[in-house]
DSSP file (Angstrom, degrees, kcal/mol; ACC not computed):
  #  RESIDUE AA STRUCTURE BP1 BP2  ACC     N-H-->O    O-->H-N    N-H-->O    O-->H-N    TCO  KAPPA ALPHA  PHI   PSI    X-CA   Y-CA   Z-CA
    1    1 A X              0   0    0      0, 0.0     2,-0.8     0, 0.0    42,-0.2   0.000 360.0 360.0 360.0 138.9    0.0    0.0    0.0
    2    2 A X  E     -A   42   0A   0     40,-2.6    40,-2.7   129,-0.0     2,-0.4  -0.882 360.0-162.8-127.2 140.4    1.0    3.7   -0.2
    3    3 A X  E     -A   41   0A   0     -2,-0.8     2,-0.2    38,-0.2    38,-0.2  -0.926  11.8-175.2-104.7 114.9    0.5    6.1    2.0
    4    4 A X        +     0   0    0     36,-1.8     2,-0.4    -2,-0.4    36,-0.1  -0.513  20.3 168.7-106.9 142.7    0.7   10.0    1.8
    5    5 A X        -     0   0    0     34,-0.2     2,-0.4    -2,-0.2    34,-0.2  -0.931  10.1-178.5-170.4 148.1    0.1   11.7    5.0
    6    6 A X        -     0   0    0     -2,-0.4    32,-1.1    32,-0.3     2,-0.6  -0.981  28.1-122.3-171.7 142.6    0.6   15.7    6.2
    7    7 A X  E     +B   37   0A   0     -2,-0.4    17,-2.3    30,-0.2    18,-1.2  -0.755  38.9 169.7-118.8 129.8    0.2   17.4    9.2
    8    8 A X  E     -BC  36  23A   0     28,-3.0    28,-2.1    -2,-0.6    15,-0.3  -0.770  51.5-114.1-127.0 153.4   -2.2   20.3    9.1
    9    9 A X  E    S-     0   0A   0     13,-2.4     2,-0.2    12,-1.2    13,-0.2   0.722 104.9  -0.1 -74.4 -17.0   -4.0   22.7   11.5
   10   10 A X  E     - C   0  21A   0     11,-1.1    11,-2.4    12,-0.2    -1,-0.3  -0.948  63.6-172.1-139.2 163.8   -7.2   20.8   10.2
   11   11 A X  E     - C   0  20A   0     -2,-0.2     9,-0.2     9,-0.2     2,-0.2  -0.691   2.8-172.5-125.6-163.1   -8.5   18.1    7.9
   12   12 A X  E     - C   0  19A   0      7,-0.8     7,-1.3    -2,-0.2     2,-0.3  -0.597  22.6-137.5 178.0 120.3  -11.6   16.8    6.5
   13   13 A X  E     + C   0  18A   0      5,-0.2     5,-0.2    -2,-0.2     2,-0.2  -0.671  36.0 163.1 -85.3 129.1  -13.0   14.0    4.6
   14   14 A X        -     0   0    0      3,-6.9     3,-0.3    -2,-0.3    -2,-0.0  -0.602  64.3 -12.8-159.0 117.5  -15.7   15.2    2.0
   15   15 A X  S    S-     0   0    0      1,-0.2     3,-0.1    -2,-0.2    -2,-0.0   0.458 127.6 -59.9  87.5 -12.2  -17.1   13.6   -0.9
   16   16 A X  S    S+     0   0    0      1,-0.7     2,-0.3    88,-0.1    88,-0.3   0.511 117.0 104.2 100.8   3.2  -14.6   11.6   -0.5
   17   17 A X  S    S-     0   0    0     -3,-0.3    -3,-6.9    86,-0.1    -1,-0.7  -0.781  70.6-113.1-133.3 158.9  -11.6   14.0   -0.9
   18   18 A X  E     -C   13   0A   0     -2,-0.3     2,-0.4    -5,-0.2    -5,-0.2  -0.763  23.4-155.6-111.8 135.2   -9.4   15.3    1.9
   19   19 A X  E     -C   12   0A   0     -7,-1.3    -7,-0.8    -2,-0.3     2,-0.3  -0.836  15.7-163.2-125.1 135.6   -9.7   19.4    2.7
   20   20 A X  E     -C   11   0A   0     -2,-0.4     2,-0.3    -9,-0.2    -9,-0.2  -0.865  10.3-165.2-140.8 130.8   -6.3   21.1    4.6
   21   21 A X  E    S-C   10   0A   0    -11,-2.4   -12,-1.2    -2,-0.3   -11,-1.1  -0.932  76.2 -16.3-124.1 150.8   -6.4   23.8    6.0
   22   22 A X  E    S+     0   0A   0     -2,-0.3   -13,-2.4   -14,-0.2     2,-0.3   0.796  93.8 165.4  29.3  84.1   -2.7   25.4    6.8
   23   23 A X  E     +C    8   0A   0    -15,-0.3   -15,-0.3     1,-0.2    -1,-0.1  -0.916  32.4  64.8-134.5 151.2   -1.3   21.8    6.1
   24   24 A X        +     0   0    0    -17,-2.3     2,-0.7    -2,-0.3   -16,-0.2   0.458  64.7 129.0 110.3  -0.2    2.5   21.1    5.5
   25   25 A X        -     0   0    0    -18,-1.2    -1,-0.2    -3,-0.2     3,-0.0  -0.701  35.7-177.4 -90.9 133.4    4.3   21.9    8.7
   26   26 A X        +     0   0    0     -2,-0.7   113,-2.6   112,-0.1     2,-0.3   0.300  69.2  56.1-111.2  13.7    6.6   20.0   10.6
   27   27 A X  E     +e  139   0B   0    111,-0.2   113,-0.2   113,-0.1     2,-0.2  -0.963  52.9 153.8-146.9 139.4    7.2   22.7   13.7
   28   28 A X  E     -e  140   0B   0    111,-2.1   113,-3.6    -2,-0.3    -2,-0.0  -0.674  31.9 -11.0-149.8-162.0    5.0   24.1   15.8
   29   29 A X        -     0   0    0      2,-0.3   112,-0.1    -2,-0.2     3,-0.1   0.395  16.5-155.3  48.4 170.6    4.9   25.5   19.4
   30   30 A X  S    S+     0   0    0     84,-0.1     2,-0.3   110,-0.1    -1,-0.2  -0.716  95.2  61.5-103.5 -13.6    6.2   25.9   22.0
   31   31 A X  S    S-     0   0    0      1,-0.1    -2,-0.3   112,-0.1   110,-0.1  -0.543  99.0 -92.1-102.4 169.7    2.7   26.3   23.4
   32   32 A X        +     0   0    0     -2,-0.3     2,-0.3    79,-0.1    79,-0.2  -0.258  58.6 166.2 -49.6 115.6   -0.4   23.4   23.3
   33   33 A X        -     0   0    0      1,-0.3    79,-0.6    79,-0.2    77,-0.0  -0.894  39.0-104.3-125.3 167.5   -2.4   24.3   19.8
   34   34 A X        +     0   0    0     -2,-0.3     2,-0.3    77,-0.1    -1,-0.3   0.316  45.7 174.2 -53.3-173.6   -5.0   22.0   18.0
   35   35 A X  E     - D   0 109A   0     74,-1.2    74,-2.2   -26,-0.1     2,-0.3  -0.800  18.0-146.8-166.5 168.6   -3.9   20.1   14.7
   36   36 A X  E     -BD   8 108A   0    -28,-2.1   -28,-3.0    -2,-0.3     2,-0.5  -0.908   5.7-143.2-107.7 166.1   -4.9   17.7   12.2
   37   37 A X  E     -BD   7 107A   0     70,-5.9    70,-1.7    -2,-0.3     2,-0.5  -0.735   8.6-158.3-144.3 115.5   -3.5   15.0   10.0
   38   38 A X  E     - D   0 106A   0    -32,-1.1     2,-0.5    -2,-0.5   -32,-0.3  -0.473  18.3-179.1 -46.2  92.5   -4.6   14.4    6.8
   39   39 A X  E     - D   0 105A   0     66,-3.1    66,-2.0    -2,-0.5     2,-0.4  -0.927  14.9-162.7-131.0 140.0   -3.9   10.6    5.2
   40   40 A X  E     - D   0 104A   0     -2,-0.5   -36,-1.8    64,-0.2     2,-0.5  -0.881   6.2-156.7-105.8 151.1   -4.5    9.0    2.3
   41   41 A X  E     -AD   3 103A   0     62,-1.9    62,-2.8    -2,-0.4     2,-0.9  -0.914   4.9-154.8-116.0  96.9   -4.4    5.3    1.8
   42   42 A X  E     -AD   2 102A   0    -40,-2.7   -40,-2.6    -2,-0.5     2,-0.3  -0.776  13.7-156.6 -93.5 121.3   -3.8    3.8   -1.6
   43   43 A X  E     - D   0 101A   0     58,-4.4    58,-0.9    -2,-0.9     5,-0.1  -0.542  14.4-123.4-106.9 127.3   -5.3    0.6   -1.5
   44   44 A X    >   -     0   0    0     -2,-0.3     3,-1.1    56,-0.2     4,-0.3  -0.159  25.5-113.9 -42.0 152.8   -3.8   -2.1   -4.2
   45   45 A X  T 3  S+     0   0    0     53,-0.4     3,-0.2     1,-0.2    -1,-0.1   0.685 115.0  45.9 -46.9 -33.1   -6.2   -3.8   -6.7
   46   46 A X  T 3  S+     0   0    0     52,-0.2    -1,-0.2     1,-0.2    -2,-0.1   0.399 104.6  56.2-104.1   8.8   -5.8   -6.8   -5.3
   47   47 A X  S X  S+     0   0    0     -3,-1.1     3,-0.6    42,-0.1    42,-0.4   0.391  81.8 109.8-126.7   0.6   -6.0   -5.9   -2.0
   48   48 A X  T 3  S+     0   0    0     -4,-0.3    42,-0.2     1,-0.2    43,-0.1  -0.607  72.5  30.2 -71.0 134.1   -9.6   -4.3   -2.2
   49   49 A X  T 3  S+     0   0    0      1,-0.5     2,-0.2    -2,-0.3    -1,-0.2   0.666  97.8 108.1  97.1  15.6  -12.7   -6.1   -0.6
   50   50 A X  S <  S-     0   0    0     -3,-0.6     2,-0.7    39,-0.1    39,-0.5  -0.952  76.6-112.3-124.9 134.6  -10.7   -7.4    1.8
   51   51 A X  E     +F   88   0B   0     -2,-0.2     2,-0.5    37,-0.1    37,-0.2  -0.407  35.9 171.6-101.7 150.3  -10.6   -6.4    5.4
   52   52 A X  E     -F   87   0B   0     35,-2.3    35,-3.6    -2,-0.7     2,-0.1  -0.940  27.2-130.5-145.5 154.2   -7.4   -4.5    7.0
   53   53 A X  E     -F   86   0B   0     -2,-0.5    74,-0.6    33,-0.3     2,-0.3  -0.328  17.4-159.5 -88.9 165.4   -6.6   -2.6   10.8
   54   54 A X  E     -FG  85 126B   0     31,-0.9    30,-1.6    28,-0.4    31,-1.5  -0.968  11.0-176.1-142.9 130.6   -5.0    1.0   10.5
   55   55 A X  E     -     0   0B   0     70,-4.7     2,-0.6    -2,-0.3    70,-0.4  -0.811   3.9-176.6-131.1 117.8   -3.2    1.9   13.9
   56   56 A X  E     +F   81   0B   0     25,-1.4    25,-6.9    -2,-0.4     2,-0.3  -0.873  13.8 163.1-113.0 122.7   -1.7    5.6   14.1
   57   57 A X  E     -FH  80 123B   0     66,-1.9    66,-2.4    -2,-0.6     2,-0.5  -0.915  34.7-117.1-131.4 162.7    0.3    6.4   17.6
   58   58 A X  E     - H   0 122B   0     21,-2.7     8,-0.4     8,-0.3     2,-0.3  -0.856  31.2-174.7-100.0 154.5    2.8    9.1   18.4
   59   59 A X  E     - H   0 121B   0     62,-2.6    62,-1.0    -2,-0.5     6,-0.2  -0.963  19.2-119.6-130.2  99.2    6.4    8.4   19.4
   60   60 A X  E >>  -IH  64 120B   0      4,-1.8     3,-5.0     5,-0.5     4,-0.6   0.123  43.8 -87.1 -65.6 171.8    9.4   10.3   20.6
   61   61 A X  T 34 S+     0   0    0     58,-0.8    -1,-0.1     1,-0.4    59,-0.1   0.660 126.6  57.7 -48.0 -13.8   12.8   10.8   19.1
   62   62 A X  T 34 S-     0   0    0      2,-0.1    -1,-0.4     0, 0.0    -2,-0.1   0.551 123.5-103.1-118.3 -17.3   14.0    7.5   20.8
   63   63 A X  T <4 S+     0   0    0     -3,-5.0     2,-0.2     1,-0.3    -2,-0.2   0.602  76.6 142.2 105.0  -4.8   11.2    5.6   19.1
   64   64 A X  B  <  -I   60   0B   0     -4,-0.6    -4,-1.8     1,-0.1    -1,-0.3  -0.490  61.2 -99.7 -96.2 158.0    9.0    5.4   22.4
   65   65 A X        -     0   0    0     -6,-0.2    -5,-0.5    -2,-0.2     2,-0.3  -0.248  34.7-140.3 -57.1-170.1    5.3    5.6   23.0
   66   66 A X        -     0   0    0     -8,-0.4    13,-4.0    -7,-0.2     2,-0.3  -0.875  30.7-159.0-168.1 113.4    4.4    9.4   24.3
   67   67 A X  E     -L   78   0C   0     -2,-0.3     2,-0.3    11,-0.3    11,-0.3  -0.782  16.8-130.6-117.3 140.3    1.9    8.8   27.0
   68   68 A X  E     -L   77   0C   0      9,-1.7     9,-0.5    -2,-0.3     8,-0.1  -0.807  30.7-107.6  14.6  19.4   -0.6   10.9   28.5
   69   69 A X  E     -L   76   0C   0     -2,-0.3     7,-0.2     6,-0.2     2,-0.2   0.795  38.7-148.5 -68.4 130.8   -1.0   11.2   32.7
   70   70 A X        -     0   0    0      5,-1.0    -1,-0.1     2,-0.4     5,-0.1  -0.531  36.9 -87.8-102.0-168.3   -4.1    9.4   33.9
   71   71 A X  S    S+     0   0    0     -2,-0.2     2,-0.5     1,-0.1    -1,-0.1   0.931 121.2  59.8 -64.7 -67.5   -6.3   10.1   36.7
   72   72 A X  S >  S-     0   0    0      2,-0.0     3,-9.9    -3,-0.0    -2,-0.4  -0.394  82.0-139.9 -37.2  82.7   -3.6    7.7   39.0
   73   73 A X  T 3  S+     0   0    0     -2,-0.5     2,-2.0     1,-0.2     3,-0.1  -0.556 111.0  54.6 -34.3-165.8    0.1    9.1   39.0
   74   74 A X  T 3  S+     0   0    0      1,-0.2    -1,-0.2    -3,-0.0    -3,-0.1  -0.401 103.2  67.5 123.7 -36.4    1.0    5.8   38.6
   75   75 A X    <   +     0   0    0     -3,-9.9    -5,-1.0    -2,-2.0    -6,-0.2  -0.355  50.7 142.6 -86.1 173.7   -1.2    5.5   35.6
   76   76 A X  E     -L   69   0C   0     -7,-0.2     2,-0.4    -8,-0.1    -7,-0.1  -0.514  28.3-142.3 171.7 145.5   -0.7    7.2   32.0
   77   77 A X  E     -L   68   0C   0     -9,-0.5    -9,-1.7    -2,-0.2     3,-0.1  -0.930  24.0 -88.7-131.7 158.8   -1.3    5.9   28.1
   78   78 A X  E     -L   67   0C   0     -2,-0.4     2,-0.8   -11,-0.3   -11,-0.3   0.061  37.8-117.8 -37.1 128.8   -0.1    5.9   24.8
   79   79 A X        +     0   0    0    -13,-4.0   -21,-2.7   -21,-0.3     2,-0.4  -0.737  55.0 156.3 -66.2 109.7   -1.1    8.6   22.6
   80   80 A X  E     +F   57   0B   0     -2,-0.8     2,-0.3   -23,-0.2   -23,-0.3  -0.996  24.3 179.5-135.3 130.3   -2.9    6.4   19.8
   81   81 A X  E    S+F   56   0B   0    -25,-6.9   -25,-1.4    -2,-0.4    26,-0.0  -0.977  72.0  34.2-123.8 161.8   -5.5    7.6   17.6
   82   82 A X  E >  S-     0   0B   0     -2,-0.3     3,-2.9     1,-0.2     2,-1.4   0.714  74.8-174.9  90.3   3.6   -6.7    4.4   15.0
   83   83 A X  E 3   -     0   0B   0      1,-0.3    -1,-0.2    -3,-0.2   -28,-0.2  -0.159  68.8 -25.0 -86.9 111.5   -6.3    1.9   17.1
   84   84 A X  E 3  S-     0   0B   0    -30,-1.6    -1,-0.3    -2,-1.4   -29,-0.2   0.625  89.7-173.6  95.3   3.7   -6.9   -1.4   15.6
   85   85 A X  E <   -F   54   0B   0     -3,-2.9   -31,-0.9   -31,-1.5     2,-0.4  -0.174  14.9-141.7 -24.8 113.7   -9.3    0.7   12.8
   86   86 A X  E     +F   53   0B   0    -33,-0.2     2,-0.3    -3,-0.1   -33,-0.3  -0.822  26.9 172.7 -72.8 115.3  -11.0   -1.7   10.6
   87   87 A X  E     -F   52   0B   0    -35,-3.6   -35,-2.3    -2,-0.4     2,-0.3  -0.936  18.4-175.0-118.4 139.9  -11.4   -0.9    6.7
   88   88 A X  E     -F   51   0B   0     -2,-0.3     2,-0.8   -37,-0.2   -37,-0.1  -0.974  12.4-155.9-136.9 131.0  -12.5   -2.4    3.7
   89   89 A X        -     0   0    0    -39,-0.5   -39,-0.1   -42,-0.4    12,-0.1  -0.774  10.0-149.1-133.4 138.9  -12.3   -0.9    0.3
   90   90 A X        -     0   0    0     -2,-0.8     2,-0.5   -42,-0.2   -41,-0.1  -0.351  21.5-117.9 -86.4 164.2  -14.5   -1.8   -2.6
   91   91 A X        -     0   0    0    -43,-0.1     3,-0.1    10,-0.1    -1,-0.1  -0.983  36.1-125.1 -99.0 108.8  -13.8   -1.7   -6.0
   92   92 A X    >   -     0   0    0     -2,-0.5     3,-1.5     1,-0.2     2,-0.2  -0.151  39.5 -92.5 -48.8 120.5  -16.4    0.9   -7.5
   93   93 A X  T 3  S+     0   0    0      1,-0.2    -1,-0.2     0, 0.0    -3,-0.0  -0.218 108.2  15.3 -39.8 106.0  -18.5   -0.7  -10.4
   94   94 A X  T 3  S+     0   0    0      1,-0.3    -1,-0.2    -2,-0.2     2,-0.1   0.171  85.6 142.6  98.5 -22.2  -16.8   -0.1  -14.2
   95   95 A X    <   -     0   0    0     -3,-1.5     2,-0.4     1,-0.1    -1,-0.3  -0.344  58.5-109.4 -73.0 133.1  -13.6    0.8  -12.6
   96   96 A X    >   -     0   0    0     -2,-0.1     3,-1.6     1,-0.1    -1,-0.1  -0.296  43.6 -96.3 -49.3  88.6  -10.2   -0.8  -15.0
   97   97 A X  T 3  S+     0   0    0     -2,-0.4    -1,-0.1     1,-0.2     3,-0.1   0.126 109.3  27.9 -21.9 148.8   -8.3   -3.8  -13.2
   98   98 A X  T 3  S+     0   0    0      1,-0.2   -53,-0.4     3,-0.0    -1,-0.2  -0.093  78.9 135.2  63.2  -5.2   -5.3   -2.7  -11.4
   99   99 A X    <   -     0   0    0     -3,-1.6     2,-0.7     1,-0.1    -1,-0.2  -0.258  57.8-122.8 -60.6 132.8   -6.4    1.1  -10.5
  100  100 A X        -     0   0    0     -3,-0.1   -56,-0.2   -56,-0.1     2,-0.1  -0.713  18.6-126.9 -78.6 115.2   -5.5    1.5   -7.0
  101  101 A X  E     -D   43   0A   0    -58,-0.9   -58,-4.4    -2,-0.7     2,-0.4  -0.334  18.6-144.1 -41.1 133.3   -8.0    2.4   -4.6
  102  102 A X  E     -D   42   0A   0    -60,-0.2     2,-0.6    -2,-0.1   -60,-0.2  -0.837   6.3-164.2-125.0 137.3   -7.8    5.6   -2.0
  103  103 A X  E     -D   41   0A   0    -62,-2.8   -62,-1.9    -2,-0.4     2,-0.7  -0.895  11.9-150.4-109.3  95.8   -8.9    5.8    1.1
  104  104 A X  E     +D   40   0A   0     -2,-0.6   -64,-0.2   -88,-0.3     2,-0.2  -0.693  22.5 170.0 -82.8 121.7   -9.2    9.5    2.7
  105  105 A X  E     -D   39   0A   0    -66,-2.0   -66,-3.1    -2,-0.7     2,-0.5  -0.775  15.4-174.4 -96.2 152.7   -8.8    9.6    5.9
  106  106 A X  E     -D   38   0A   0     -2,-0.2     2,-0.4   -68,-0.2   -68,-0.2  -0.962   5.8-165.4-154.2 144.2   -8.3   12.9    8.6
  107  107 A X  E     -D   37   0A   0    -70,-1.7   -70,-5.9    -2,-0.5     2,-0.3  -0.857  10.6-173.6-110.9 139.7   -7.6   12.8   12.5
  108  108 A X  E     +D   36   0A   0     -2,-0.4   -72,-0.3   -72,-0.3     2,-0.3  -0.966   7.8 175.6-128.8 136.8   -8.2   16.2   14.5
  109  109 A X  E     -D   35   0A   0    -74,-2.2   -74,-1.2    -2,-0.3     2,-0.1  -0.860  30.3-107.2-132.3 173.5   -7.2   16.6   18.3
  110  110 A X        -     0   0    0     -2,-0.3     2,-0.4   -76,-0.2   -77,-0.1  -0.258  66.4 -62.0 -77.1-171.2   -7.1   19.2   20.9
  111  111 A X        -     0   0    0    -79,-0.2     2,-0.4    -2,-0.1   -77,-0.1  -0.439  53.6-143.2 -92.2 156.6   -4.1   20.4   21.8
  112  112 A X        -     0   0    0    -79,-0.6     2,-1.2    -2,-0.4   -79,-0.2  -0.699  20.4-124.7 -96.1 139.3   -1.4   17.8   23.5
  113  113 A X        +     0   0    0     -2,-0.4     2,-0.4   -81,-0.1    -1,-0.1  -0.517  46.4 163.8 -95.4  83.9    0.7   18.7   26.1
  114  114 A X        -     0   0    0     -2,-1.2     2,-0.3   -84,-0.1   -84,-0.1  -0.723  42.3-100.6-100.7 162.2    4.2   17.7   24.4
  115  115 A X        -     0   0    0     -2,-0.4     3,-0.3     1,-0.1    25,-0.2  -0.595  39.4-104.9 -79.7 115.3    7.8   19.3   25.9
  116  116 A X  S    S+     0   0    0     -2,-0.3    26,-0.4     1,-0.3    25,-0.2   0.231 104.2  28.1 -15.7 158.3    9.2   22.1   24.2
  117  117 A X  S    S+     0   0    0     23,-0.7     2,-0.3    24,-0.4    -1,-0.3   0.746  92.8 134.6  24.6  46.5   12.4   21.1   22.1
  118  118 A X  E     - J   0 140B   0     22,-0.5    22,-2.6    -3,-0.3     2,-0.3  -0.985  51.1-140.7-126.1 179.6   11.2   17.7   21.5
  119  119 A X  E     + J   0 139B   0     -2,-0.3   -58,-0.8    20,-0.2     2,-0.3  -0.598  27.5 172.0-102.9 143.0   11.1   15.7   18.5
  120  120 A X  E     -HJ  60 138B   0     18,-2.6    18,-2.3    -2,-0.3     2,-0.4  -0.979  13.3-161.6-146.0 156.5    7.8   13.2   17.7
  121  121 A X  E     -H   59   0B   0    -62,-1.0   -62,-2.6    -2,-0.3     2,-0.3  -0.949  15.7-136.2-125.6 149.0    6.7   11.3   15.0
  122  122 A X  E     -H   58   0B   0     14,-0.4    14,-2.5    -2,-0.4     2,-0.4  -0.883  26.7-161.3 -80.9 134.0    3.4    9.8   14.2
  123  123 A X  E     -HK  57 135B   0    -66,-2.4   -66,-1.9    -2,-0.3     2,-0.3  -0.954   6.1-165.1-139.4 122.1    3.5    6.0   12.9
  124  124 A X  E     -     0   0B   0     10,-1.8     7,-0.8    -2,-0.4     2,-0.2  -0.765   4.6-173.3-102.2 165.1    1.2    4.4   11.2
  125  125 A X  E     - K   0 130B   0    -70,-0.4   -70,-4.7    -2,-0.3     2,-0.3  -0.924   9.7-155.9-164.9 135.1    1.0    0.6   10.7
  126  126 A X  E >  S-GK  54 129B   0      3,-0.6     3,-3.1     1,-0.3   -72,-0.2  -0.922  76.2 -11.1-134.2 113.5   -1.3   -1.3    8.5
  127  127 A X  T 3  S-     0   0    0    -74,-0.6    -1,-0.3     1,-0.3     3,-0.1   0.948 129.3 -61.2  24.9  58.1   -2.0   -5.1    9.4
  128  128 A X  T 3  S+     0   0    0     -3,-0.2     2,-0.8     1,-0.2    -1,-0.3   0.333 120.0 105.9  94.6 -38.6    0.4   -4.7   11.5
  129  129 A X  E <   -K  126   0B   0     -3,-3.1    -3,-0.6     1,-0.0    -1,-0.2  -0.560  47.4-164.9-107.2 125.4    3.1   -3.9    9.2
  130  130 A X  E     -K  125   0B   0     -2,-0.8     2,-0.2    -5,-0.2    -5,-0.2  -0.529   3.6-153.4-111.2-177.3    4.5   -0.1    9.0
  131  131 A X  E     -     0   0B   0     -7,-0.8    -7,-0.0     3,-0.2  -129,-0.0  -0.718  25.5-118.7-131.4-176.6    6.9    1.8    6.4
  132  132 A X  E >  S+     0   0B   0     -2,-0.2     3,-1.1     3,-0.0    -1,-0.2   0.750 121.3  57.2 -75.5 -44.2    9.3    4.8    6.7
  133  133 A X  E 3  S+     0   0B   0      1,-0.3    -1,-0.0    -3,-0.1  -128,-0.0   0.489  96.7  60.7 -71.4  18.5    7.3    6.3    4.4
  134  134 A X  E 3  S+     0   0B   0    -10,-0.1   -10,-1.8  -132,-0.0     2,-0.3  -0.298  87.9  98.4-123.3  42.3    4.1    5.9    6.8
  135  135 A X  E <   -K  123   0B   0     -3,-1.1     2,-1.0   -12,-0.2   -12,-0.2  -0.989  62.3-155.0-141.1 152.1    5.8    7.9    9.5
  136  136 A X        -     0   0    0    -14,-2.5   -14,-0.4    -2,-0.3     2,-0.3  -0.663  15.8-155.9-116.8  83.2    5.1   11.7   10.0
  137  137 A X        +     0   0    0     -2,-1.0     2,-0.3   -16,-0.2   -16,-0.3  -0.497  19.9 159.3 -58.8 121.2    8.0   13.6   11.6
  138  138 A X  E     - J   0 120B   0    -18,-2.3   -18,-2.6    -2,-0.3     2,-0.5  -0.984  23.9-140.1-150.1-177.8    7.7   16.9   13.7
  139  139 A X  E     -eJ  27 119B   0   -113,-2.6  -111,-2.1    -2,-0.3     2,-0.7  -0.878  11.2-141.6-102.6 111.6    9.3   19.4   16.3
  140  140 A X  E     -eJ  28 118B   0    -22,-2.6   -23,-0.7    -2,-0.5   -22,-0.5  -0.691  31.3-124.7 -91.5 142.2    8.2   21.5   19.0
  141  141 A X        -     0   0    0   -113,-3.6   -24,-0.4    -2,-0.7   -23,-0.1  -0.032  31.1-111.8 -63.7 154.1   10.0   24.8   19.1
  142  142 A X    >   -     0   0    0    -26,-0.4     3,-0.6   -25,-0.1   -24,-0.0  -0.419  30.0-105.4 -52.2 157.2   11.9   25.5   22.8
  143  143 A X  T 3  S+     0   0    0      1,-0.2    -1,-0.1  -113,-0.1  -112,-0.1   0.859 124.9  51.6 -16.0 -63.8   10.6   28.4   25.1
  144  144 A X  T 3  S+     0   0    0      2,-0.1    -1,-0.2  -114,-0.0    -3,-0.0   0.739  88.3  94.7 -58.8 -32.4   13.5   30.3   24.1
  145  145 A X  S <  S-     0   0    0     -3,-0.6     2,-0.6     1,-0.1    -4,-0.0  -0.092  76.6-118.2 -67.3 159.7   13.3   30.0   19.7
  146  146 A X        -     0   0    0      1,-0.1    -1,-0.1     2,-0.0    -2,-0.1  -0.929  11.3-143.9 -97.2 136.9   11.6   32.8   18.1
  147  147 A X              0   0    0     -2,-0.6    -1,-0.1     1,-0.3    -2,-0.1   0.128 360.0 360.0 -92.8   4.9    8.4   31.7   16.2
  148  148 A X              0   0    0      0, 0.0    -1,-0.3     0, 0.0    -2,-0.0   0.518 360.0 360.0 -73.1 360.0    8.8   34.4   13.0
């Protein structure tokens, strides 16, 4: 499968097409704002009509989950949004063996309380199975940087 994916201040599925608004930035902060992420899923011919999981979580530079505090110091969970999504996509009636099917998808949150000068990625994974190019890199600026 390939996957396209971009990091926005919103998205939107409509019609079947993906809407960005301010989308393409990879640095943001230092303080908490909203965001979205925009992804589209092109789904092989041969892999339409069939069902498959989508799981997208965020990760710090080191490759670790990025957790949350729960109600319990003691407690806290992964930032995941996806988890375990199920999807099927059909093949549309006339359409020419092999065209690859797309799936738009678009995630919006509030804002997340991540730590100034650090690094995260979002990674998504597909049965299971992830890519480099199914991971979504960005930065939040230090206290100190200036934001011009």
């Amino acid at each position: 499968m390939k996957v396209t994916m971009l990091l926005a201040d919103f998205a939107q599925v409509s019609d079947g097409k993906l809407t960005v608004v301010g989308g393409g930035w990879s640095l943001t902060g230092p303080e908490m704002t909203p965001f979205g992420i925009a992804i589209l899923v092109q789904v092989p011919w041969d892999q339409a009509n069939r069902r498959h999981t989508l799981r997208l979580e965020l990760v710090d530079a080191d490759g670790q989950a990025v957790t949350l505090p729960g109600d319990d110091e003691d407690e806290s969970s992964p930032i995941v949004f996806l988890d375990n999504v199920e999807f099927e996509v059909g093949r549309p009636a006339g359409i020419k063996p092999g065209t690859p099917l797309e799936l738009p998808i678009a995630v919006n949150s509030g804002p997340l309380p991540l730590d100034p000068g650090g690094r995260y990625e979002w990674r998504l994974t597909i049965d299971g199975e992830g890519d480099e190019d199914w991971r979504l890199a960005f930065s939040v600026r230090s206290e100190e940087e200036p934001t011009a």
